[in-house]
Every structure is written in C-alpha cells, then in structure tokens.
C-alpha positions as CSV (number, residue, x, y, z in Angstrom):
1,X,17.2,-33.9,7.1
2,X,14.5,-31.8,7.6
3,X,15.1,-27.8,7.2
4,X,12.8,-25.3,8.9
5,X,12.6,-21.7,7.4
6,X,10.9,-19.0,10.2
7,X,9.2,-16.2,9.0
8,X,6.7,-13.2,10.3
9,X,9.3,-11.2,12.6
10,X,9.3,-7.2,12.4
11,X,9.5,-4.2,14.6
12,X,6.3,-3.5,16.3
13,X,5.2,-0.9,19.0
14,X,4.7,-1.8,22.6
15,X,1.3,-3.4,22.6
16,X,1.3,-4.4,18.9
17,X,0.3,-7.8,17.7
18,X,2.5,-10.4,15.3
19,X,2.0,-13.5,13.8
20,X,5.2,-16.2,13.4
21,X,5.6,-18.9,10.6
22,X,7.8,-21.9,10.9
23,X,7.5,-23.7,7.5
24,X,9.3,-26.9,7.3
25,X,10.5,-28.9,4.3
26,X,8.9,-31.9,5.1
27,X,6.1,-33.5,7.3
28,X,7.4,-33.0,11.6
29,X,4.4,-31.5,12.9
30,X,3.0,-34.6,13.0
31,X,5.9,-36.8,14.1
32,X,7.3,-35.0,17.1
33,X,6.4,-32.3,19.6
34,X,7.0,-28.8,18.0
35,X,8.5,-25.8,20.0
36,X,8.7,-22.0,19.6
37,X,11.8,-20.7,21.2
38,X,13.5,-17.5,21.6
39,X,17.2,-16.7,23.1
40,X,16.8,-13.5,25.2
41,X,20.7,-12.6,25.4
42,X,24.0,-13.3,23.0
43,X,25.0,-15.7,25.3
44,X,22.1,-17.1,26.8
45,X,20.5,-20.5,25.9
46,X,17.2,-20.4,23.8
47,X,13.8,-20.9,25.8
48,X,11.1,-22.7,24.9
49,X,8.1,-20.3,25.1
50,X,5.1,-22.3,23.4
51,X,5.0,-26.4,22.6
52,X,2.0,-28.3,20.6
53,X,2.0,-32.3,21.0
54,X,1.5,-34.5,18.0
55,X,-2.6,-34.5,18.9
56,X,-2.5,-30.6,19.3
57,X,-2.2,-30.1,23.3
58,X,-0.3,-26.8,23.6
59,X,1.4,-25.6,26.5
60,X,3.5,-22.0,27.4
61,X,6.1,-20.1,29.4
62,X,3.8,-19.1,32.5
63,X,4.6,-15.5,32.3
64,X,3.6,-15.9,28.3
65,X,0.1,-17.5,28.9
66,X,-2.6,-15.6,27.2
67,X,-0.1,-13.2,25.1
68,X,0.9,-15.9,22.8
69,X,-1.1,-18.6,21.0
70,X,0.5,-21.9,19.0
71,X,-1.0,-23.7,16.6
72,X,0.1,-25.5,13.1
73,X,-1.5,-26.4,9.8
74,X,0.4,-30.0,9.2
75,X,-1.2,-30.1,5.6
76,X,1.0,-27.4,4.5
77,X,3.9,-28.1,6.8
78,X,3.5,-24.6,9.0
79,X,3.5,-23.9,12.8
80,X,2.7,-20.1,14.0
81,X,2.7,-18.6,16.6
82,X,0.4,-15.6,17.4
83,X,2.1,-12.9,19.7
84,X,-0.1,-10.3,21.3
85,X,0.0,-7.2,23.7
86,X,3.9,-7.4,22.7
87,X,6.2,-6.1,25.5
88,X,9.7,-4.7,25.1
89,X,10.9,-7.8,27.0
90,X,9.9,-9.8,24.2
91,X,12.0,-8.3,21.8
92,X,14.6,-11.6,20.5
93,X,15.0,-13.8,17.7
94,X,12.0,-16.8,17.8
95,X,12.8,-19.9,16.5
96,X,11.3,-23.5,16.0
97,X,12.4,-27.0,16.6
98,X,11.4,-29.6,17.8
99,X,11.2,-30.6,21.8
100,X,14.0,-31.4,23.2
101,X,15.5,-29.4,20.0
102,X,17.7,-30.8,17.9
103,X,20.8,-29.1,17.3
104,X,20.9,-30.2,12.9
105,X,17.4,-28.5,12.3
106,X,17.9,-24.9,14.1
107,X,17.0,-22.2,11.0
108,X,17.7,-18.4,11.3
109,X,15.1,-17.6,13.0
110,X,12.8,-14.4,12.7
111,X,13.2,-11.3,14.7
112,X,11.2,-9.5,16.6
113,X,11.2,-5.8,17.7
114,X,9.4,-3.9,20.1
115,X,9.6,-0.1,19.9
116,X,8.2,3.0,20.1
C-alpha cells in the first residue's frame, strides 16, 4: 500500500508565496491521476483544487487558476504544488491523493496559514 507523506505548509502573509510536497513511498505519479486537495471546514468534504494526468495535463479549481501551479518529479516520487498571491480563504490543510481519492492512502496533510 502506497503511503504519501505532505510537506511545505506554514503560516504566510496575505499575498505570500508557498510551495507543497507530496512525497510518496512508491511509484503513483505515473500510474494514476494525482490530486491536491484541501478541506475548507471541520466538517466539510475535501476539494480537489489542482489534478495532473499520467502524461502531465493539469487542470484547477476555476477560482484557483493562475494562483496555483501542479507539477511532479516521478523520478523521485514527489508532486508540488506551487501556491501564489495566497488569500486568507486559502488558509486549510492540503492534501494529496489520487483522483477519485482513495480513502487507504489519505496522509496528514500539510497546513497552510494566511495571516498578517
């Protein structure tokens, strides 16, 4: 079973920049369809913010295109994802998983701050 460990998270100012790791124990970048999610609320279900495709076509959350870039390094097993012009509405825990996400591989996540 594959295990995926984020990293990257912090507390940044409105307008600050971060970059996101998603490091996974073996090789899934090139097997399925990778995700960046995030769960806005306690109770709320996680959306999926950026995807990449097995031959590198990304796609994003409308209101996110432009702010935040996805990409991955399959030789060492890593996804990222580059968030820029953060807003305070960004402010969540990101994770990664596949697409659809599997409930076995969900890590801790990495989280993210915005604040003066």
């Amino acid at each position: 079973q594959v295990q995926l460990v984020e990293s990257g998270g912090g507390l940044v100012q409105p307008g600050g920049s971060l970059r996101l790791s998603c490091v996974a124990s073996g090789d899934i970048f090139s097997l399925y369809t990778m995700g960046w999610f995030r769960q806005a609320a306690a109770e709320s279900e996680r959306e999926m913010v950026a995807s990449i495709t097995r031959d590198g076509t990304t796609d994003y959350l409308g209101s996110l295109k432009g702010r935040f870039t996805i990409s991955r390094n399959t030789a060492k097993n890593t996804m990222y994802l580059q968030l820029t012009n953060l807003e305070p509405e960004d402010a969540t825990v990101y994770y990664c998983n596949a697409v659809p996400p599997r409930d076995s591989i969900w890590g801790q996540g990495t989280p993210v701050t915005v604040s003066t």
